[in-house]
C-alpha positions as CSV (number, residue, x, y, z in Angstrom):
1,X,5.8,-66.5,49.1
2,X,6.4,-70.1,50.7
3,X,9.1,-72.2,49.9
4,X,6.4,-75.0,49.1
5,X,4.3,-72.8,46.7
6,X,7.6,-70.7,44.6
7,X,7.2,-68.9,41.5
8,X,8.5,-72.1,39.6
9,X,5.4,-73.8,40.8
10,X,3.0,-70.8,39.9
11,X,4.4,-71.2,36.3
12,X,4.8,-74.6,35.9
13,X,0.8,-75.0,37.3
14,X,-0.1,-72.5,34.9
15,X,1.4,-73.9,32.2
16,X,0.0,-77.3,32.9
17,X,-3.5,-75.4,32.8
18,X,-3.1,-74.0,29.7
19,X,-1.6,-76.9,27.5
20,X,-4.4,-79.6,29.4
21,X,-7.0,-77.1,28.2
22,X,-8.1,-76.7,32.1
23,X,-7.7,-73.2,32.4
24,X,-10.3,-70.6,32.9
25,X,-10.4,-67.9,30.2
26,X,-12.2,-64.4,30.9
27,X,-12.1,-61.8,28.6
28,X,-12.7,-58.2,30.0
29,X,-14.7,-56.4,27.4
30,X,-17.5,-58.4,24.9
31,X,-17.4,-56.1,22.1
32,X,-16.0,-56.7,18.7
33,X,-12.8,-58.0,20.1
34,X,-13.5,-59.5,23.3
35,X,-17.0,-61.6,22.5
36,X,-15.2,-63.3,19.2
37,X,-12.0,-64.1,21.3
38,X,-14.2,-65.6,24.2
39,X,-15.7,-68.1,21.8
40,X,-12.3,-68.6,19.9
41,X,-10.3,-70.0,23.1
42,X,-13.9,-71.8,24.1
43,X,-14.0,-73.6,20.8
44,X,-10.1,-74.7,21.7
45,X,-11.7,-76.9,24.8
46,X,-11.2,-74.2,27.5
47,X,-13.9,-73.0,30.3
48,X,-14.3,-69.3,29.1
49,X,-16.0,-66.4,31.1
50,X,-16.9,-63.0,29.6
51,X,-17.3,-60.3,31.5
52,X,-18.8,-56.9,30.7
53,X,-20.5,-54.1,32.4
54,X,-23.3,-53.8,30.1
55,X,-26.0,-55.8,31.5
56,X,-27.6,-56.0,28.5
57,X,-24.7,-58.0,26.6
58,X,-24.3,-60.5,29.7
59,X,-27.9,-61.6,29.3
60,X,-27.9,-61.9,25.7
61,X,-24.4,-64.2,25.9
62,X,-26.0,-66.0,28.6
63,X,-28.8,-66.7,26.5
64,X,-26.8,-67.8,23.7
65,X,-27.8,-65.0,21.8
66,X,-25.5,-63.3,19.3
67,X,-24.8,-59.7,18.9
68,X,-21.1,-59.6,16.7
69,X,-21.5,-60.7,12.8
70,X,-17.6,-62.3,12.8
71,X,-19.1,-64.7,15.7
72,X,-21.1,-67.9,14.7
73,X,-24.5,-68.4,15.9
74,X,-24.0,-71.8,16.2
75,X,-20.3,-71.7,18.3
76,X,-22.1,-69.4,21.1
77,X,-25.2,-71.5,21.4
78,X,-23.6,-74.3,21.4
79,X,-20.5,-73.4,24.4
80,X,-23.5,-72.1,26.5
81,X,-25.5,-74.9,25.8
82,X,-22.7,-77.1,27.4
83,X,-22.1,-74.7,30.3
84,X,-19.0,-74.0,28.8
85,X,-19.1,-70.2,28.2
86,X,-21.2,-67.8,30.7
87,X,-21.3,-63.7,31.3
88,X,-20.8,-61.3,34.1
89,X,-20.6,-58.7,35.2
90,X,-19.0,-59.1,38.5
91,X,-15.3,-58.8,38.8
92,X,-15.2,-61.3,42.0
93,X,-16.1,-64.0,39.4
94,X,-12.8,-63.7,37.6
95,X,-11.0,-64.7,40.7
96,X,-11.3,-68.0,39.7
97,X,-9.9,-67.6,36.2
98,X,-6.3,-68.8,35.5
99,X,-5.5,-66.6,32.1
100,X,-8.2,-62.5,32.2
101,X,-7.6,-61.1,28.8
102,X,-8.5,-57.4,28.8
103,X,-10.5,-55.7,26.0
104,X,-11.6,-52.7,26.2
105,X,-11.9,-49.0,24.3
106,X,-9.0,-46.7,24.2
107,X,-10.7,-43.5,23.2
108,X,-8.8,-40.6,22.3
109,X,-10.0,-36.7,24.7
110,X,-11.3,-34.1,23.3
111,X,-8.5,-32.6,22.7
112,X,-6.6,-35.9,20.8
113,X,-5.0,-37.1,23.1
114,X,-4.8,-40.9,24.5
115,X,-7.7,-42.0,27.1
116,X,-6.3,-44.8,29.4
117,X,-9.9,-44.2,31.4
118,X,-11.4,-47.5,30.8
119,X,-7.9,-49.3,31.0
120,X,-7.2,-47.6,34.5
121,X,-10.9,-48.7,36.0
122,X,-10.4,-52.4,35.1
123,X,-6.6,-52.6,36.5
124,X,-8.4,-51.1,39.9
125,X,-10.3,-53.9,39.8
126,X,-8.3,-56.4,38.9
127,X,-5.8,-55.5,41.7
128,X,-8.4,-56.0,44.0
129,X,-9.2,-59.4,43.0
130,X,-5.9,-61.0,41.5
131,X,-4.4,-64.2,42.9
132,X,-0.9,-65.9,42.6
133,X,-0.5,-67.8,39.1
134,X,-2.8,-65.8,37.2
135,X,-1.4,-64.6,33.6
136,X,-3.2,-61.0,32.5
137,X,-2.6,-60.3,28.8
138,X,-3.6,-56.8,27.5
139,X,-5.1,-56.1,23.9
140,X,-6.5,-52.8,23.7
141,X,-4.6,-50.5,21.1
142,X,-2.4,-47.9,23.2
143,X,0.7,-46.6,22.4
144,X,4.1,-48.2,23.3
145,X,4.9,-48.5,27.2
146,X,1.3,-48.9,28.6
147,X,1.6,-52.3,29.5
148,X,4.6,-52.2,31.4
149,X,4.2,-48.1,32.9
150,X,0.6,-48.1,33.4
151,X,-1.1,-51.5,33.8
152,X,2.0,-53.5,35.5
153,X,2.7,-50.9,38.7
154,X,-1.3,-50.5,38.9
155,X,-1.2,-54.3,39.2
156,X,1.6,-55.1,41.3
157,X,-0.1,-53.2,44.0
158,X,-2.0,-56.1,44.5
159,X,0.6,-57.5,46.8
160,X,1.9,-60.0,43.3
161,X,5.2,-59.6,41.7
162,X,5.0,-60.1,38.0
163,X,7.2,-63.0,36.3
164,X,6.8,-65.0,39.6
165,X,3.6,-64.7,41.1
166,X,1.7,-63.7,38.2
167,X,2.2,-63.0,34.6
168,X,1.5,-59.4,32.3
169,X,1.9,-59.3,28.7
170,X,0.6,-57.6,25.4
171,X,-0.9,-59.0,22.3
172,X,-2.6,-56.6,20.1
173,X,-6.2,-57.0,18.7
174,X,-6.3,-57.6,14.8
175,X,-10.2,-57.3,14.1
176,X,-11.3,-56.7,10.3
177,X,-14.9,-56.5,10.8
178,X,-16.9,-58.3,8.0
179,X,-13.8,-60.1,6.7
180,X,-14.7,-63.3,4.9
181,X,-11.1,-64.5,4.7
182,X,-9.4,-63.5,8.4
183,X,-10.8,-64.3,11.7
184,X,-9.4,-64.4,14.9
185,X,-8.6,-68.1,15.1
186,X,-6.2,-67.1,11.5
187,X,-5.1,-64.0,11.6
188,X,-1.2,-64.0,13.0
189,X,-1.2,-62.5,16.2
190,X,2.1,-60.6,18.3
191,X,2.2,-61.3,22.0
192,X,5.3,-59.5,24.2
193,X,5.7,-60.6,27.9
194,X,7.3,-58.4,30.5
195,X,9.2,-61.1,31.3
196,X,10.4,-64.6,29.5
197,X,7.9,-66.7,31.6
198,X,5.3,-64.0,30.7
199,X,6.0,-64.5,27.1
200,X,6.3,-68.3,27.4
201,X,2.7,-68.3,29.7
202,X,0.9,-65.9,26.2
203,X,2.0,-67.7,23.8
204,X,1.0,-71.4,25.2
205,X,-2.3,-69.5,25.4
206,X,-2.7,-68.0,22.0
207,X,-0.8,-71.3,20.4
208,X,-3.8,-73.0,22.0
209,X,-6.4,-71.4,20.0
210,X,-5.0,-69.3,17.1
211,X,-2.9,-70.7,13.7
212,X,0.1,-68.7,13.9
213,X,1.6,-66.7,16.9
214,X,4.3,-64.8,16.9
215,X,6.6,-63.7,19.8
216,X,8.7,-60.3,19.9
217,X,11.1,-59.3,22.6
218,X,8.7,-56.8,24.5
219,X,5.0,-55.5,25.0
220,X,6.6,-52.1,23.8
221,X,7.5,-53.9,20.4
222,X,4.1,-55.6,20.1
223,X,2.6,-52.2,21.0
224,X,4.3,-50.1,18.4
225,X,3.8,-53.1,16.2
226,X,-0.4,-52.3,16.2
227,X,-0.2,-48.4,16.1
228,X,2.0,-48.6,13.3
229,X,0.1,-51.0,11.5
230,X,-2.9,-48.5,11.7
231,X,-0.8,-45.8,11.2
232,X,0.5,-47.1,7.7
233,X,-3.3,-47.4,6.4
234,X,-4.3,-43.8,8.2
235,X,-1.4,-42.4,6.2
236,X,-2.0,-44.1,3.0
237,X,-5.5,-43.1,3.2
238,X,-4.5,-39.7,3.7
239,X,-2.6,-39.9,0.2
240,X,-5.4,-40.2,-1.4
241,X,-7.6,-38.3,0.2
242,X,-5.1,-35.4,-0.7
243,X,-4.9,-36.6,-4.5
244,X,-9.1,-36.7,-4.4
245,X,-8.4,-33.1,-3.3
246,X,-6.0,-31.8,-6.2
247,X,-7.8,-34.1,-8.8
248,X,-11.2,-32.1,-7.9
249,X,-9.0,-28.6,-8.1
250,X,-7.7,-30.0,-11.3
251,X,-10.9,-31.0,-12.6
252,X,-9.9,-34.7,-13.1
253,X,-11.5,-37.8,-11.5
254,X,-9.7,-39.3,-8.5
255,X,-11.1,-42.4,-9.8
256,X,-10.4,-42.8,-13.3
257,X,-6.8,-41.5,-11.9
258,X,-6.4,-44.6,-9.7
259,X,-7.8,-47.0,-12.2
260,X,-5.2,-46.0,-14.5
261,X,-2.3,-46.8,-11.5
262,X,-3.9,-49.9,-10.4
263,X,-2.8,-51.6,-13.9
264,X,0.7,-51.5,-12.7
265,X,1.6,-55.0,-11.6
266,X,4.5,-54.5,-9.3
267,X,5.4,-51.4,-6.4
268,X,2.1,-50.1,-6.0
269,X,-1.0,-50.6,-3.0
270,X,-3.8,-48.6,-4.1
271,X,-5.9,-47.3,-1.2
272,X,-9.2,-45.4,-2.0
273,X,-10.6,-42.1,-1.0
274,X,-13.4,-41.2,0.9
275,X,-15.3,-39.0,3.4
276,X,-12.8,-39.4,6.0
277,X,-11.6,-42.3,8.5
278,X,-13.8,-44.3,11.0
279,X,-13.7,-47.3,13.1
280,X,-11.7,-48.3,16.5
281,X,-8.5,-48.1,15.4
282,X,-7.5,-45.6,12.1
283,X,-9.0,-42.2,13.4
284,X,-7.1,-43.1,17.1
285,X,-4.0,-44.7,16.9
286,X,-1.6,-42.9,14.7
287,X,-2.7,-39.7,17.6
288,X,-1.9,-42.3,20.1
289,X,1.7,-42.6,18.6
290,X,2.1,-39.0,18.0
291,X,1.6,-38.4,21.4
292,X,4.0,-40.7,22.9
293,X,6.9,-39.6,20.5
294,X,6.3,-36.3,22.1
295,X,7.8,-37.6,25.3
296,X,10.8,-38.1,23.2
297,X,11.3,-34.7,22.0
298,X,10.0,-36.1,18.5
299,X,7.6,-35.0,16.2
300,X,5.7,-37.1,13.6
301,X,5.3,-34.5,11.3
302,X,4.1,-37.0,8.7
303,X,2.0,-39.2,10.9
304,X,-0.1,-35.8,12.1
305,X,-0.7,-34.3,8.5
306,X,-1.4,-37.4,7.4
307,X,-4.3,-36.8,10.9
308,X,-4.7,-33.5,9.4
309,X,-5.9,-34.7,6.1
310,X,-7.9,-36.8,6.9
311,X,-10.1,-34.4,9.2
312,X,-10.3,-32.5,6.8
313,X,-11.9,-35.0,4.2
314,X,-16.0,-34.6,5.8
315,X,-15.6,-30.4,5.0
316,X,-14.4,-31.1,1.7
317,X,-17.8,-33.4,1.5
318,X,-19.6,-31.0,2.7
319,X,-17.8,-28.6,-0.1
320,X,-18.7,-30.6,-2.8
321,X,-22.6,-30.9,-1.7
322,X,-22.8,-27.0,-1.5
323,X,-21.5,-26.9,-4.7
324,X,-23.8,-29.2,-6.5
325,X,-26.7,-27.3,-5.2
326,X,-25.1,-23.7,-6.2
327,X,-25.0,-25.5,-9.7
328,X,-28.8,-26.2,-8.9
329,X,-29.2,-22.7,-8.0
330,X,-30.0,-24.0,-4.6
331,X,-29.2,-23.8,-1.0
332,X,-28.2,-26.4,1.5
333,X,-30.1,-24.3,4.1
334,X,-33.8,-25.8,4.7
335,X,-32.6,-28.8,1.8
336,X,-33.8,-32.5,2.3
337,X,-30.6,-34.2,2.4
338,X,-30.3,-38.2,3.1
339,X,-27.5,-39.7,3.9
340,X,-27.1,-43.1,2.6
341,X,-25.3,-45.1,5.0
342,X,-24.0,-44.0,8.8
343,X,-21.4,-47.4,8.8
344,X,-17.6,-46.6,9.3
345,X,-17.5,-49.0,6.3
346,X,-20.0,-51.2,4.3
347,X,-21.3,-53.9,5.4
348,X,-20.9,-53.5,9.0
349,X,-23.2,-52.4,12.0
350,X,-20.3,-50.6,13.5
351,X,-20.5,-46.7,13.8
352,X,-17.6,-45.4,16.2
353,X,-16.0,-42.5,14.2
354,X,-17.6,-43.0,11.2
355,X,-17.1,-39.6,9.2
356,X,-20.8,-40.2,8.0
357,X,-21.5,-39.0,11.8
358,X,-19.1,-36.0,11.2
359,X,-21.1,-34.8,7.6
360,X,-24.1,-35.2,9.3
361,X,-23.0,-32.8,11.7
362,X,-21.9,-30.3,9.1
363,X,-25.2,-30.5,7.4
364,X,-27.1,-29.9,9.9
365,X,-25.0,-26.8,11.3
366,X,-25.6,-25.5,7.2
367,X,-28.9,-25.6,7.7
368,X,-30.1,-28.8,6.3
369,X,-32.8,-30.9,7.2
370,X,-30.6,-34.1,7.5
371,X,-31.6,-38.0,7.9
372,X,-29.9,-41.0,7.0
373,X,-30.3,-44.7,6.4
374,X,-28.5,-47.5,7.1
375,X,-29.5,-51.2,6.8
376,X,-26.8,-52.1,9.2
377,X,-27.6,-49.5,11.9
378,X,-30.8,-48.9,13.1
379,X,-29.9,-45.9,15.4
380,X,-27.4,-43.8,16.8
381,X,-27.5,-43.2,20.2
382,X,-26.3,-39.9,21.7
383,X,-22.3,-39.2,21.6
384,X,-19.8,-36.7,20.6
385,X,-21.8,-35.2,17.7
386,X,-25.3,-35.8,18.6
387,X,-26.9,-34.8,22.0
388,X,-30.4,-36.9,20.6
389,X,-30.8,-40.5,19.2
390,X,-31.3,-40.8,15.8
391,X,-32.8,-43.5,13.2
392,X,-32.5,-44.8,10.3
393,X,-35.4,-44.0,7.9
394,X,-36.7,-46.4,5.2
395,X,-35.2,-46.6,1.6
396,X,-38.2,-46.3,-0.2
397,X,-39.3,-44.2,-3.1
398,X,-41.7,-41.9,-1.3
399,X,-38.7,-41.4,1.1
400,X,-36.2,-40.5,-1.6
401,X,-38.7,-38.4,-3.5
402,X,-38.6,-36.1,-0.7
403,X,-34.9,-35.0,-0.7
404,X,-33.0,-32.6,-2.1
405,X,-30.0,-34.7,-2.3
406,X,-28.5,-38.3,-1.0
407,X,-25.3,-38.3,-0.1
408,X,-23.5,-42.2,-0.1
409,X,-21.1,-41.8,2.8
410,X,-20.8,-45.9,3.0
411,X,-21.1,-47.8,0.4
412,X,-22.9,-50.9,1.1
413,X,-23.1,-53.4,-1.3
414,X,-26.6,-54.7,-0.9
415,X,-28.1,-51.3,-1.7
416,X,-29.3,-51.2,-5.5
417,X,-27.5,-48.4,-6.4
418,X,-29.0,-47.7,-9.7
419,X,-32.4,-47.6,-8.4
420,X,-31.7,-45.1,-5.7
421,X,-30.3,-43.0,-9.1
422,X,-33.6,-43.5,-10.5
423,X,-35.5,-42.3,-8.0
424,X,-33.7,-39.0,-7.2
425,X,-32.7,-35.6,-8.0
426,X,-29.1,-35.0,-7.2
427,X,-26.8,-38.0,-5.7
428,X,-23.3,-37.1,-4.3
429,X,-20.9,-40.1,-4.2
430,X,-18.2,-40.1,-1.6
431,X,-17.5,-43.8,-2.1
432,X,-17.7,-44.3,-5.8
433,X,-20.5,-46.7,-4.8
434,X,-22.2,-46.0,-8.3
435,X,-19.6,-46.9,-10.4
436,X,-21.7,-49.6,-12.2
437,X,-24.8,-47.0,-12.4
438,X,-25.5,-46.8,-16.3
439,X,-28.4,-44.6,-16.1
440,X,-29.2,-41.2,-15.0
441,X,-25.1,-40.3,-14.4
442,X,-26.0,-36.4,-15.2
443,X,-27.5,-36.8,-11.1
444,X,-24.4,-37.9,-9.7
445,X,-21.4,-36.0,-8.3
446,X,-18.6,-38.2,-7.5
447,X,-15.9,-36.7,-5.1
């Protein structure tokens, strides 16, 4: 490092960048957290690159075209339009950028345990390609000390020091698909440098673009800040899921039961049951933090039953659908069963870990002759439980008149729930989606 360029300069021109809104911005990953933030910090005034090794998502951003529901139409065509906001999918091009925000899965193995794959392969390249001045801020979900013990050494072997010749630091995604209230540019977000001109480098960035930000002493705080926030819902949901389990050995409804607790005004959050847990974060992150306290000679005992429960919730579905047809006197082997929705959660087009995935599964390994629909997901493309593709089929009568049974494993809200009632023979409700349904209730099983 030359006296005439030190690692005061490298700050100080970052800085300047950042607060003239003269920075380039890439974001690593254009999925459901990466392709809002891209147009968030391109609708602050800065020159934003996305960068992604799907071709297909490149050209449709470089189109203007839309893919993410929680992203305006209008915002993306518009930043293209102006030549503000392109895609690649070419790691050389982020050279150039000032601030690379990285986005990208954090998968759990086979054998639940964390998947730093995808955040090892970008940090290769990014090493290759980094320059003095640069601030990299991670926000993948991973457990506490992956920032500093896996990404920093990985990128310090580009030749760069960080905290003078370039700048590392963690703020955690906080995406709520489909929420009409919090967005990325209002929803508080933590950022932790590995060192103080880290810190002060993430927060001019986020401050830039995003209502509230708030700093904490570390990337290890911010990163046990996210799993835990996941962790608290994971665990609450596995509450109830347990109650749903004694209320159906009791032979009470889960639902009445937590309508009656929900008219308490004060010391109460009522979560709701379900099939099981789905989405990027819930089914992964409280297994990310159980394996990390490991390391510690800890154990979470109540973190993994809470995991344990909550596995167990698409067998009890299964349970309660073999049960309805033994009341039937039928079999789930050769039954028409229709799953009605595939959706982590209503009114989304996001899939990863849905338990729907994990029932179909089940049915089909009982015999069944299993389809679903979903007017949020058109298909499912191979993965963990399916070696084939599968569609959705239409929601019509002829369609329903066919099964055996519909099973609502997401309950989205602009199906007509009464109407599917009407048109079928047995209807098993993991969701309480038919709570409204006046007619026909003799169909229905509720979970």
């Amino acid at each position: 490092m030359s006296v005439a360029h030190s690692a005061v300069n490298y700050f100080e021109e970052l800085m300047e960048r950042i607060q003239k809104r003269t920075a380039l911005v890439a974001v690593v990953g254009l999925g459901y957290v990466g392709l809002p933030l891209v147009v968030e910090h391109g609708r602050a005034g800065f020159r934003v690159i996305g960068l992604d090794n799907n071709p297909v998502k490149v050209d449709k951003v470089n189109r203007g075209e839309n893919y993410i529901a929680d992203v305006s139409n209008a915002d993306l065509e518009r930043l293209v339009e102006e030549g503000r906001l392109t895609a690649t999918g070419d790691y050389g091009d982020l050279t150039a950028a000032d601030v690379i925000i990285v986005c990208i899965p954090t998968p759990l193995t086979v054998n639940k345990e964390p998947d730093l794959s995808y955040i090892l392969s970008v940090a290769d390249k990014l090493r290759k390609i980094m320059r003095p001045g640069q601030l990299v801020v991670l926000e993948s979900t991973t457990y506490p000390g992956t920032t500093e013990e896996v990404l920093e050494p990985i990128l310090e072997t580009s030749g760069l020091t960080v905290g003078s010749e370039f700048f590392l630091a963690f703020s955690p995604e906080r995406v709520n698909p489909s929420d009409a209230v919090f967005k990325t540019h209002n929803t508080p977000k933590l950022v932790g440098g590995v060192t103080p001109r880290c810190l002060r480098a993430a927060e001019a960035l986020y401050t830039s673009s995003i209502s509230d930000v708030i700093t904490v002493s570390s990337p290890r705080v911010a990163e046990l800040s996210k799993v835990f926030e996941n962790t608290y819902r994971a665990v609450n949901i596995a509450l109830v899921n347990e109650l749903a389990l004694l209320c159906d050995r009791m032979q009470l409804s889960v639902w009445e039961v937590l309508e009656a607790a929900k008219t308490k005004p004060f010391g109460i959050q009522i979560f709701e049951p379900g099939p099981g847990v789905g989405g990027h974060c819930i089914p992964l992150d409280p297994f990310y933090l159980s394996w990390k306290a490991r390391e510690y000679d800890f154990s979470t005992r109540f973190i993994e039953l809470a995991g344990e429960i909550n596995l167990r919730m698409p067998y009890f579905v299964l349970d309660k659908i073999g049960r309805a047809f033994n009341d039937r006197e039928r079999s789930i082997k050769g039954a028409h069963v229709l799953l009605l929705g595939i959706a982590y959660k209503k009114d989304i087009n996001d899939e990863r870990e849905s338990p729907a995935l994990k029932v179909f599964e089940l049915l089909e390994e009982a015999g069944a002759v299993v389809s679903y629909h979903d007017p949020f997901v058109a298909r499912v493309k191979p993965h963990t439980f399916f070696s084939r593709e599968i569609r959705s089929v239409a929601l019509t009568s002829e369609v329903l008149a066919q099964q055996d049974c519909v099973v609502i494993t997401t309950d989205h809200t602009n199906v007509d729930y009464q109407w599917v009632v009407n048109q079928s023979r047995l209807v098993v409700d993991s969701r309480n989606a038919t709570k409204q349904v006046r007619e026909h209730r003799e169909r229905i099983v509720l979970l």
